[in-house]
MOPAC internal coordinates of N, CA, C and O (Angstrom, degrees):
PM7 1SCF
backbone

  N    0.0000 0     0.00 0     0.00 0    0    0    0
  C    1.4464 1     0.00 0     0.00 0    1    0    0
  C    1.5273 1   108.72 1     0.00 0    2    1    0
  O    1.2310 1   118.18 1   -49.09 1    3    2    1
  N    1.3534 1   121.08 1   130.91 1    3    2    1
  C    1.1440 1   129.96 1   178.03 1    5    3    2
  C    1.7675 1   115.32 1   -61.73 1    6    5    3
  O    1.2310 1   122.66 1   -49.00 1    7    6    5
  N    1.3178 1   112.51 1   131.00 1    7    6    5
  C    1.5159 1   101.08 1   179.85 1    9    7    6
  C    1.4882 1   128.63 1   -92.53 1   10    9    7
  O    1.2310 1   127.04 1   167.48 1   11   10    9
  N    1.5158 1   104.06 1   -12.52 1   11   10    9
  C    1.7086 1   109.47 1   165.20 1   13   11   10
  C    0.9914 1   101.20 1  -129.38 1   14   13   11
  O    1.2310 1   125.57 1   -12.75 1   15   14   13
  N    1.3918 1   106.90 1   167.25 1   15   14   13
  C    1.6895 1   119.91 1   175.12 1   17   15   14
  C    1.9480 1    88.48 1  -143.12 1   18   17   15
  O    1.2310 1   128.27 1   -39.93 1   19   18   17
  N    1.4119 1   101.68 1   140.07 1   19   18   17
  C    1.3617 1   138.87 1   172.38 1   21   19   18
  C    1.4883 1   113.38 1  -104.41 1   22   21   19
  O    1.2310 1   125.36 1   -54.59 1   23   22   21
  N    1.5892 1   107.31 1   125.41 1   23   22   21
  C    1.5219 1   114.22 1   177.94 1   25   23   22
  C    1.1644 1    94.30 1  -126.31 1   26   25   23
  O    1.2310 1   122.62 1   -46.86 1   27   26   25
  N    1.8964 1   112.59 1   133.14 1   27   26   25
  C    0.9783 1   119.39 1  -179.23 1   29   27   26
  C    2.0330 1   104.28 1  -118.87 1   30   29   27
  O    1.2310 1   127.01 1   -26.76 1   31   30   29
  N    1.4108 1   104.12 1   153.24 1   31   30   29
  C    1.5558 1   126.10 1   174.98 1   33   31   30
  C    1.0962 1   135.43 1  -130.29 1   34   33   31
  O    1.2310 1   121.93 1   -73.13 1   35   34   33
  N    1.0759 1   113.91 1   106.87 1   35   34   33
  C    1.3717 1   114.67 1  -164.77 1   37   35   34
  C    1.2890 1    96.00 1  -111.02 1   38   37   35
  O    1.2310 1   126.12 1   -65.18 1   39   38   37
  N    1.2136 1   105.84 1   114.82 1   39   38   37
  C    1.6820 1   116.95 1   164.54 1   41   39   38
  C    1.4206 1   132.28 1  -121.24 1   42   41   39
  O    1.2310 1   107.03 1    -9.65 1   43   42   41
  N    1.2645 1   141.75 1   170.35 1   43   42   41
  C    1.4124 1   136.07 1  -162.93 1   45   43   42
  C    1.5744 1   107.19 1   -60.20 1   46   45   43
  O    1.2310 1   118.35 1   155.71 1   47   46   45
  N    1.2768 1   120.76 1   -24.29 1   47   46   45
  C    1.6554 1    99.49 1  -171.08 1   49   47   46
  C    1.5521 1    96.93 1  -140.80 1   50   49   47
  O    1.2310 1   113.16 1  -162.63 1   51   50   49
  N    1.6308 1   130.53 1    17.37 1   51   50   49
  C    1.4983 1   115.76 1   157.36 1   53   51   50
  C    1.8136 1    82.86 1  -160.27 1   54   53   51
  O    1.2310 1   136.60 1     1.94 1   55   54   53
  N    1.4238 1    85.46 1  -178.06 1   55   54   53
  C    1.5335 1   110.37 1   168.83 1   57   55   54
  C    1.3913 1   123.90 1  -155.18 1   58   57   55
  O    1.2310 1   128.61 1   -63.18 1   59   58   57
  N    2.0604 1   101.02 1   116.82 1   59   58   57
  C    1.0094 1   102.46 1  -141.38 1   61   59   58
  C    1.7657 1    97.12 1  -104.35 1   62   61   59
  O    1.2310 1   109.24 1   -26.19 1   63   62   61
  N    1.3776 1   137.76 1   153.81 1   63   62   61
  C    1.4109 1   136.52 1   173.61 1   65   63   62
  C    1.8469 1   106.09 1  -120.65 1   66   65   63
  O    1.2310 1   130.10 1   -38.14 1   67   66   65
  N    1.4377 1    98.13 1   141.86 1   67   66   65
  C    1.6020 1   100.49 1  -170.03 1   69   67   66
  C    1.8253 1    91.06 1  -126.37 1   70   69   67
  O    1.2310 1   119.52 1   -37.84 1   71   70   69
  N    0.9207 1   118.51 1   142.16 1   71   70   69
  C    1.6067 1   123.47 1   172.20 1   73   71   70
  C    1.4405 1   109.38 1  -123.28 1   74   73   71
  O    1.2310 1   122.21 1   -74.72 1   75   74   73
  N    1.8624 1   113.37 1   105.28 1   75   74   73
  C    1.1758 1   106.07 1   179.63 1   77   75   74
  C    1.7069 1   113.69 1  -115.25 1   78   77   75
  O    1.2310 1   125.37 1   -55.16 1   79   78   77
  N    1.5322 1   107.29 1   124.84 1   79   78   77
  C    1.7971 1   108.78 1   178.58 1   81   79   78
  C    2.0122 1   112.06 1   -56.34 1   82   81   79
  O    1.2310 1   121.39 1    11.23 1   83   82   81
  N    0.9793 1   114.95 1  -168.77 1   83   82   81
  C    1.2791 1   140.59 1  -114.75 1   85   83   82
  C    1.9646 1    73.71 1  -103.95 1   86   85   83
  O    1.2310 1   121.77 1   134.56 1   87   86   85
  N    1.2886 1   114.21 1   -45.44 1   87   86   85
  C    1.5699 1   115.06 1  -163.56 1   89   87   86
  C    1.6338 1    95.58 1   -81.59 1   90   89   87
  O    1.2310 1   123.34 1   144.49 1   91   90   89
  N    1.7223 1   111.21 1   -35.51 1   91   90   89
  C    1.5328 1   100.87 1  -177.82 1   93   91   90
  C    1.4995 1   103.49 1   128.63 1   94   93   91
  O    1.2310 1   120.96 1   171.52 1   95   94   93
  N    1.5854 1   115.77 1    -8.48 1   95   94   93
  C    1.6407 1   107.26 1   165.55 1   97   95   94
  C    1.2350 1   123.73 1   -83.94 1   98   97   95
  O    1.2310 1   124.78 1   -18.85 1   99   98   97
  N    1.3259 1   108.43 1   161.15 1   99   98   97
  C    1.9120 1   110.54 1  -163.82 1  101   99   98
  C    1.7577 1    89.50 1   -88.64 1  102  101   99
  O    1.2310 1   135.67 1   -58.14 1  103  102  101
  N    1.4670 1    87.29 1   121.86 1  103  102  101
  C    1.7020 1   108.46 1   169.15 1  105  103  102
  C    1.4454 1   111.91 1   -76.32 1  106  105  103
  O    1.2310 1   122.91 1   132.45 1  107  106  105
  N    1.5543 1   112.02 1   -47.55 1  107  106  105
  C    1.8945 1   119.82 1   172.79 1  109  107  106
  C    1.2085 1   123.76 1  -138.76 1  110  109  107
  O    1.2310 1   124.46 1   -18.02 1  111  110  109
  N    0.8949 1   109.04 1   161.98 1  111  110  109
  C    1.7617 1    97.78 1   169.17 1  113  111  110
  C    1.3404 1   101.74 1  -172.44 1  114  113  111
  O    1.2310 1   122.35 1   -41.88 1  115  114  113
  N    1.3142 1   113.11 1   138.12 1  115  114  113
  C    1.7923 1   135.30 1  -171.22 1  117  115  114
  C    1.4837 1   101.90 1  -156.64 1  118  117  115
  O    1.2310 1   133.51 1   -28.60 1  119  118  117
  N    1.3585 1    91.50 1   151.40 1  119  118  117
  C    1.5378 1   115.92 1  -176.11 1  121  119  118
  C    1.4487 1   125.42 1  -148.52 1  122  121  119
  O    1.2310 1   117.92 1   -66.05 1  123  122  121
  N    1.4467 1   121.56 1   113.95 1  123  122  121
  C    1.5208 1   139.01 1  -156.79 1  125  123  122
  C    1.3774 1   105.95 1  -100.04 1  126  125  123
  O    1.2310 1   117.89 1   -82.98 1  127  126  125
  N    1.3483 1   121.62 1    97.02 1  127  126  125
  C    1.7102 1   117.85 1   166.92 1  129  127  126
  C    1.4226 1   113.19 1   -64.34 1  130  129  127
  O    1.2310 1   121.72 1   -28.66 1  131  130  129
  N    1.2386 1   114.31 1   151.34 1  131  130  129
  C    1.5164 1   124.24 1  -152.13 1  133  131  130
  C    1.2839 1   107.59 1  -149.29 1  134  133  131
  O    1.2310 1   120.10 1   180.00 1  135  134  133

């Protein structure tokens, strides 16, 4: 079983990535204006 899962967003003016563990809390999160 995988232990994180990564959601990615790509939106018109950044792109943002969220890393959530196994229970569902955000492990990281960063965001790149573009």
């Amino acid at each position: 079983m995988a232990q994180y899962v990564a959601a990615i967003d790509q939106g018109t003016t950044s792109t943002r990535c969220i890393v959530f563990d196994h229970d569902g809390h955000v492990v990281c999160y960063d965001q790149k204006e573009h």
